[in-house]
C-alpha positions, 0 to 999 in steps of 0.5 A: 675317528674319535678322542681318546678322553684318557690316555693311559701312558705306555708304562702304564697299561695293562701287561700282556704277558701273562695272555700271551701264552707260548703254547698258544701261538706254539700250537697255532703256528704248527697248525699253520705249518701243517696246512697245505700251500702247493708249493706256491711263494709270493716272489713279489708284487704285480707291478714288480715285473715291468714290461721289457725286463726280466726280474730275479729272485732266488726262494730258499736257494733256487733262482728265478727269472721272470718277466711278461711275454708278448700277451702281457703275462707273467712268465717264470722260469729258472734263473740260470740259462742252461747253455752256460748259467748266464744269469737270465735275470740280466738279459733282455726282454724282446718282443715278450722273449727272454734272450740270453744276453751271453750267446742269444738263447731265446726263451718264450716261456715253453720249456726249451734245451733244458731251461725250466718254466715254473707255473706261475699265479698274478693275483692281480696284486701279488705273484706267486711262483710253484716250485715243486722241487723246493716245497715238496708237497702235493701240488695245488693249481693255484697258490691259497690266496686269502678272500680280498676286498673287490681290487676296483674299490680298493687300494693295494700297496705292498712292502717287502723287508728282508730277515735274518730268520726263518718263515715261521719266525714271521709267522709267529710274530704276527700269531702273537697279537699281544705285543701290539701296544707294547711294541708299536705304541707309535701306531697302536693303543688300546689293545685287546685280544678279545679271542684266541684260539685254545692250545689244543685246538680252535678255528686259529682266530685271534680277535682284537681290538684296538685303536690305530693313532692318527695324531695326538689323542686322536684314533681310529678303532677297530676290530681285526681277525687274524687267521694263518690259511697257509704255513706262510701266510697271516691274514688280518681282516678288519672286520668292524670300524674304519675300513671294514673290509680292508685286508692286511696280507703278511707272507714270509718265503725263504730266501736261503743263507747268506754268507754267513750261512745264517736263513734270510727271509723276505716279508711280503706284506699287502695292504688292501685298503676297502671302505664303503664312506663315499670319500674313499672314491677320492682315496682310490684317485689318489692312489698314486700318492698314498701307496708310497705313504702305505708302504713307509707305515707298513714298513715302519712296523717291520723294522720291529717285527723283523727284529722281534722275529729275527731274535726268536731265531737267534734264540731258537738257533742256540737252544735259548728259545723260552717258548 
């Protein structure tokens, strides 16, 4: 943490309009979208699914339950019994069973009198459900989850918000690293994007420094590289200063349309705080008490960025989109 010794107010700094270029962040965000994801999503959080009861979620239309079985595993299946379509997501977990609270059908996770299971991964932070039909690429054995500090000496916590917008509107929000400071000033200062990849071609890294706010003058600097390693899915890693190591996880998955027929997508944004300062033992012990602190910071950022990307679908929806 250092002492910013003159602040420069936010009217004042430099513009960034002119580095953002669209055709940079257009041609990172096909290069993402052309990359393979096996037909994983992220549905949620691991803790998201407690032992004794089912979970629901739809992505992109299709409905899905899930819960733990006898062994402590995660299961996941259709969302709707194949008896009569009770919603499974309302019945019971016995005994690791889901049974149908209309007529007591029990499913242990096997495919059973037409219920489906879908391959499910717990991350051990995350969870990801394949949906085969839904994504409609070759698929992969496990989801691509990105490099990670060691979960023992870290501390994750996760947010999710909801949008009226598609994936790759979120994506191209966090492919656009220039509107930081401008953007988020409660949070960021100093922003520089020291490296970006070219229109063309590049390895699809964006670097940029900048300085996280603590309180008044006081920051913390940093160094963080963004990368895009699934259509969607951003990655930051903070690659120098305070919590070298860490990891900032940003995936979009569609949730389809509301009532109004226009596309929601649910951010599932994880934090994975890492630091090798022998006070961030102390951190890990009080855990329980930041993950909630986490969580409203991420969140916070999201309130913007999920108004920035559902502005770019506005535009993209009516032919407006300038990029």
């Amino acid at each position: 943490m250092r002492l910013r010794r003159s602040p420069v107010p936010w009217e004042r700094q430099r513009p960034t309009w002119r580095d953002a270029s669209p055709a940079v962040i257009s041609a990172a965000l096909k290069r993402a979208q052309a990359r393979p994801s096996g037909n994983w999503y992220v549905v949620g959080a691991s803790g998201d699914v407690p032992a004794g009861r089912p979970l629901g979620r739809v992505v992109d239309g299709a409905e899905i339950v899930l819960w733990r079985g006898a062994d402590g595993g995660v299961r996941a299946g259709a969302g709707a019994c194949p008896h009569l379509g009770a919603p499974l997501k309302d019945s019971r977990v016995r005994c690791g069973t889901l049974v149908c609270h209309w007529h007591g059908l029990a499913l242990d996770g096997a495919p059973f009198a037409g219920w489906e299971p879908f391959p499910v991964h717990d991350d051990g932070v995350l969870l990801w459900v394949r949906l085969d039909r839904v994504g409609g690429e070759e698929p992969l054995e496990r989801p691509v989850v990105p490099a990670r500090p060691d979960p023992a000496a870290a501390v994750p916590a996760v947010c999710t918000v909801v949008g009226r917008c598609e994936p790759e509107d979120v994506i191209a929000n966090r492919l656009d690293p220039w509107h930081g400071a401008w953007f988020h000033p409660y949070s960021f200062v100093d922003l520089t994007v020291v490296g970006a990849p070219e229109a063309e071609e590049g390895d699809d890294s964006f670097v940029v420094d900048v300085s996280f706010k603590v309180a008044g003058r006081a920051v913390v600097p940093v160094r963080a590289v963004f990368t895009a390693p699934e259509p969607r899915t951003v990655v930051m890693h903070i690659t120098r200063g305070e919590g070298e190591g860490s990891v900032v996880e940003t995936h979009a998955t569609p949730l389809g349309p509301d009532a109004s027929g226009r596309p929601r997508t649910a951010v599932v944004e994880a934090v994975v705080a890492a630091s090798d300062r022998r006070g961030f033992a102390v951190a890990r012990a009080a855990a329980p008490v930041l993950r909630p602190l986490m969580r409203a910071a991420a969140g916070r950022l999201w309130r913007d960025d999920i108004a920035y990307a559902e502005r770019r679908w506005a535009l993209r929806s009516t032919g407006r989109f300038p990029g």
